[in-house]
C-alpha positions as CSV (number, residue, x, y, z in Angstrom):
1,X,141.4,73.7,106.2
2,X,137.8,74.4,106.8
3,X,136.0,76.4,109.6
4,X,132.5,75.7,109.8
5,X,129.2,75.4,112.0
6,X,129.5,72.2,113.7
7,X,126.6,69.5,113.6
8,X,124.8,66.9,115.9
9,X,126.9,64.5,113.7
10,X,130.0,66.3,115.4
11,X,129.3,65.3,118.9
12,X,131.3,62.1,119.3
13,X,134.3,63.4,118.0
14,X,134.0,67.3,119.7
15,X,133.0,65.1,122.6
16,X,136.4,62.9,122.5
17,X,138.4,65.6,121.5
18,X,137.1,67.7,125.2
19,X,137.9,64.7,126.8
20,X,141.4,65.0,125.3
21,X,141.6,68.8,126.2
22,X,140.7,67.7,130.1
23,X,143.9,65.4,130.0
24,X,145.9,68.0,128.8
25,X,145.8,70.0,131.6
26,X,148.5,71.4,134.3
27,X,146.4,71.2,137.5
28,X,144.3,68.7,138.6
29,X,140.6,68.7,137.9
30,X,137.6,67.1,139.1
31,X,136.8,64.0,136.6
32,X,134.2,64.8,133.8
33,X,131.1,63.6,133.8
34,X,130.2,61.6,130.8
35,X,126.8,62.5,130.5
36,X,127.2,66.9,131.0
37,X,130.0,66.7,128.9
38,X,127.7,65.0,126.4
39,X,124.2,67.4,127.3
40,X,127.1,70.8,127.2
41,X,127.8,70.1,123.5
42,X,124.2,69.2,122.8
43,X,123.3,72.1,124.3
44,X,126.0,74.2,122.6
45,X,124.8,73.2,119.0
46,X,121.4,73.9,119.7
47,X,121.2,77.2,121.3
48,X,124.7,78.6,121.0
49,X,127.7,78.4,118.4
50,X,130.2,75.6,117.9
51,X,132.5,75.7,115.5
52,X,134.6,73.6,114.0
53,X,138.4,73.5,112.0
54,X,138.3,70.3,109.8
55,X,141.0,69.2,107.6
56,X,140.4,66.3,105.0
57,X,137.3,65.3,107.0
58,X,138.5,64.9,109.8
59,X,137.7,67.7,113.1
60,X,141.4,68.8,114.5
61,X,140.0,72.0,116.4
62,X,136.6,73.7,118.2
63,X,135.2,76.9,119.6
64,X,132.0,76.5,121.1
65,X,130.1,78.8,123.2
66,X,126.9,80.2,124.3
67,X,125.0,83.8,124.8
68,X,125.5,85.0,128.4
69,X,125.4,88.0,130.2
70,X,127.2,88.6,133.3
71,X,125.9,88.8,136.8
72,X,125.1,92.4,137.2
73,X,123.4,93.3,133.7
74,X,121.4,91.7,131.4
75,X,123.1,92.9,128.3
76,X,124.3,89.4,126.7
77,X,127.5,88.7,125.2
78,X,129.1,85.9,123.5
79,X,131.2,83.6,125.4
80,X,133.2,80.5,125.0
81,X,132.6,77.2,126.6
82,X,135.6,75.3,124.8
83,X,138.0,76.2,122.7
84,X,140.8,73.2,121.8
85,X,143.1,72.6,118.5
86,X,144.8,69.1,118.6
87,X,148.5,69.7,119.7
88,X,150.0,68.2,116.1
89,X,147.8,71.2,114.8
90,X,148.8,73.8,116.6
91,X,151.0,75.1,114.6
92,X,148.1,75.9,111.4
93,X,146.3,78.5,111.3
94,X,143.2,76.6,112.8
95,X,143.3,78.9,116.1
96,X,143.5,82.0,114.8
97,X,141.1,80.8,112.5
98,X,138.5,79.5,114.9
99,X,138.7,82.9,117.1
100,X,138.3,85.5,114.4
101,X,134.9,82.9,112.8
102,X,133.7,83.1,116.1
103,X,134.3,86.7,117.0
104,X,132.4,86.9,114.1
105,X,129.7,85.3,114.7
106,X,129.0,87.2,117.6
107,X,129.4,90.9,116.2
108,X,127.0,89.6,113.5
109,X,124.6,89.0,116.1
110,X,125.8,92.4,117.9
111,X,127.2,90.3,120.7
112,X,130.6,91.8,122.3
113,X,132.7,88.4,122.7
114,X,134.6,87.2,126.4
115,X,137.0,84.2,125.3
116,X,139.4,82.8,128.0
117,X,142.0,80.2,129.0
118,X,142.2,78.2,132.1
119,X,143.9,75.2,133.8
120,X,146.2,74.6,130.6
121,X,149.4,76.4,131.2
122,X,152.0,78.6,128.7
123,X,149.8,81.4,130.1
124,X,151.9,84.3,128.8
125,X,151.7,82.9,125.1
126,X,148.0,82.8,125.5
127,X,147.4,86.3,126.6
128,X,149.4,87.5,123.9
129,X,147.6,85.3,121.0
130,X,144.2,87.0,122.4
131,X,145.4,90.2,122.3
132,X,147.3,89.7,118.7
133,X,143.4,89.2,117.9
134,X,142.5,92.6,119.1
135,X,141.0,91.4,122.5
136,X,142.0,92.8,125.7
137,X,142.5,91.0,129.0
138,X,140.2,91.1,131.5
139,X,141.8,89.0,134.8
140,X,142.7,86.2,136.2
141,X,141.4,82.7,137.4
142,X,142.8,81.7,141.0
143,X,142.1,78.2,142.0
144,X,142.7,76.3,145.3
145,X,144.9,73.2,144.3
């Protein structure tokens, strides 16, 4: 397995595995929009980081995200847009792998790096494979369903 910097030639299939990643979810969510999920990713590659895990060619997980900084302060951190690995994969190391590339990615740039989880389920498990990584929780996401 491979982690690397994703390319424009990764769009289609980072775009259809998103797409996959929105029909996994456990609550309902508005429909995606063909044409921002396509301009997010675009964006994504050019001004922020997207990774990818590819085995024998062929992309099976991705981290992308973009420089931010939150609404009170204009110090800039790292955070995630994305982050999916293809269910028959989940059991490789591409997650861990894709987490710890992009972490860092960001503390090479000096950036302090917010990754989250939403809408998906098997919270519990989640919080505690962030926090194996060293990363601390930070909240929760409430949403009116």
């Amino acid at each position: 397995m491979e982690i690397r910097e994703a390319t424009m030639q990764d769009i289609k299939p980072i775009y259809e595995m998103l797409l996959n990643m929105h029909s996994e979810t456990k609550i309902k969510l508005a429909p995606v929009k063909p044409e921002k999920l396509y301009n997010t990713i675009k964006l994504a590659l050019e001004e922020g980081i997207v990774l990818v895990a590819e085995v024998e060619g062929k992309i099976i997980g991705s981290l992308g995200g973009m420089k931010n900084c939150d609404w009170w302060s204009d110090e800039k951190h790292l955070s995630d847009i994305w982050y999916y690995v293809a269910p028959e994969k989940r059991n490789s190391l591409a997650a861990i792998k894709l987490v710890k590339n992009f972490i860092y990615s960001g503390n090479s740039a000096k950036l302090k790096i917010k990754l989250g989880h939403v809408f998906s389920g098997d919270i519990e498990r989640k919080d505690k494979f962030f926090e194996r990584l060293g990363l601390t929780k930070a909240g929760s996401l409430f949403v009116e369903i």
